[in-house]
Residue, then its C-alpha position, 0 to 999 in steps of 0.5 A: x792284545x790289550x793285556x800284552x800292551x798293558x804288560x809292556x808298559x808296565x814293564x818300561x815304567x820299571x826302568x825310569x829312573x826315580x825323580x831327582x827329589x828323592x835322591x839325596x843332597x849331592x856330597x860336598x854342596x853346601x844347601x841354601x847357602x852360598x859359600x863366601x870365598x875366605x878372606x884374605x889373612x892379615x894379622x900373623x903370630x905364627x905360620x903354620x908351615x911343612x919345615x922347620x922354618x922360624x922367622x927371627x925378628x928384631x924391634x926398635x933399631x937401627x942402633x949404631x952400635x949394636x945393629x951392625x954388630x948383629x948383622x955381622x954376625x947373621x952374616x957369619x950364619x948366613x941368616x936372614x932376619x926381619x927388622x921392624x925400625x923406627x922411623x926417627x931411628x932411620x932418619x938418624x942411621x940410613x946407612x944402617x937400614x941401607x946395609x940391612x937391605x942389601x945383605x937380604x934383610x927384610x925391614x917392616x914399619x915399627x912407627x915413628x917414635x914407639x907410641x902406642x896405636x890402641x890410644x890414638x886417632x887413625x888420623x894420628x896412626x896415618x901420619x905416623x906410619x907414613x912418615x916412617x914409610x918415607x923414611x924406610x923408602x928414602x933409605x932403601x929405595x923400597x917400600x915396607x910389606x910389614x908392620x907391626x904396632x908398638x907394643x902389640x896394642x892395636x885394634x881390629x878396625x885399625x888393622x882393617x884400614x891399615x891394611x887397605x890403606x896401606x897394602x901392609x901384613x899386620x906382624x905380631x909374635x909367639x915367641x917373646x924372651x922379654x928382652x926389654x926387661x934385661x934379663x941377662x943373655x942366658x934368660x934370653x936365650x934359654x927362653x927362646x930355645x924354650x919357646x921356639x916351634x916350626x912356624x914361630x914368629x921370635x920377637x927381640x929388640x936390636x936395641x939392649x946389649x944383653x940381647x945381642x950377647x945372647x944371640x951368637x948362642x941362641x942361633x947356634x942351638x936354634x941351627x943345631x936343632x935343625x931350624x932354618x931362618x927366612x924373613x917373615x913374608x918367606x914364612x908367610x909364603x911357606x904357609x900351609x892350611x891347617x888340616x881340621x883334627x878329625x873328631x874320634x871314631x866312635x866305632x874303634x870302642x865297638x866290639x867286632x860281631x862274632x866271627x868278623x874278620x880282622x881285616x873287616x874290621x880294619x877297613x872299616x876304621x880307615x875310611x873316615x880318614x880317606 
């Protein structure tokens, strides 16, 4: 009797399960570390997109001469593009921005007079994004989203509080003729067709003659290529995650044991990247 109860239980023992301590770390949980949630993006150059989607974009306007001029013809291309004004420009042309706005155009805060945001106080910087941001909203009726500091000069803490203080993305570029400089229309087009990828942010200035010359080329070797034009906040909205590029398998220079089927073989190097 007492050698079958022992038996018995010694044989239930078998089937308890090993204590979870000696399992291993549950796939996908971080240990010991709590995962903070990503903080939102602010600052653009570029957008990682599934499309061949560009945003357009041109600085220091409105001009009376040469901004209507672009807009016609992005009309004719049924283009619409991102205008970053200057303030004391819209305060002299609203009907300008007024127009840009109701033909689907995006306008952003280029600052009031162009200084340079790196080399000034924040109180300084507020006034003068302000005062640009009443002008933008007296001509339009909206708002602006967008900003995008005078030269590209601007520090991190600064575009952290802008972006609270006044709810605005942070717009640079990554693709840049030097237009300022008057190259001539060909330059500035050969090098934005050069430059330009899927996601780019294209940075010209709605202010120099060369460059509104170079634009009615430029769009239609942009188009031929298959590119397609939104505004910069429909780029940001089309953004997708960058996938991380998987390191090397070490095992494609492993030769195959004698006698492994091929087809082992082959299984084997795909599952890395299920």
């Amino acid at each position: 009797m007492f050698v079958s109860r022992f038996l018995a239980i010694w044989s239930l023992g078998l089937l308890v399960p090993a204590p979870l301590h000696a399992r291993g770390p549950i796939p996908g949980r971080a240990i010991g570390k709590d995962t903070a949630p990503a903080e939102p993006r602010i600052t653009f150059n570029s957008v990682h997109v599934d499309g061949p989607y560009i945003a357009m974009t041109f600085d220091d306007g409105p001009s009376a001469k040469l901004t209507p001029k672009l807009l016609d013809l992005l009309a004719t291309h049924h283009i619409k593009a991102t205008f970053f004004v200057i303030g004391e420009n819209v305060a002299e042309h609203p009907e300008i921005v007024a127009r840009a706005t109701r033909e689907g155009h995006e306008i952003g805060n280029h600052s009031w007079s162009h200084p340079n945001f790196g080399k000034m106080s924040d109180d300084a910087v507020r006034r003068d994004l302000q005062k640009t941001d009443d002008a933008i909203r007296s001509a339009t009726g909206t708002r602006p989203t967008l900003m995008r500091p005078p030269y590209g000069s601007i520090t991190a803490r600064q575009k952290k509080w802008i972006n609270e203080e006044f709810g605005y993305r942070i717009i640079l570029w990554n693709v840049d003729p030097l237009d300022w400089k008057r190259p001539g229309p060909a330059a500035v087009c050969n090098r934005i067709l050069k430059a330009t990828q899927p996601g780019s942010i294209v940075l010209s200035h709605d202010i120099h003659p060369g460059t509104i010359a170079a634009m009615a080329p430029t769009l239609d070797q942009l188009e031929a290529k298959g590119f397609k034009f939104v505004t910069v906040s429909e780029l940001i909205a089309l953004a997708r995650p960058e996938m991380p590029k998987s390191p090397p398998d070490k095992r494609a220079n492993v030769p195959l044991a004698s006698g492994a089927p091929l087809l082992t073989s082959k299984v084997v190097l795909a599952a890395p990247h299920q």
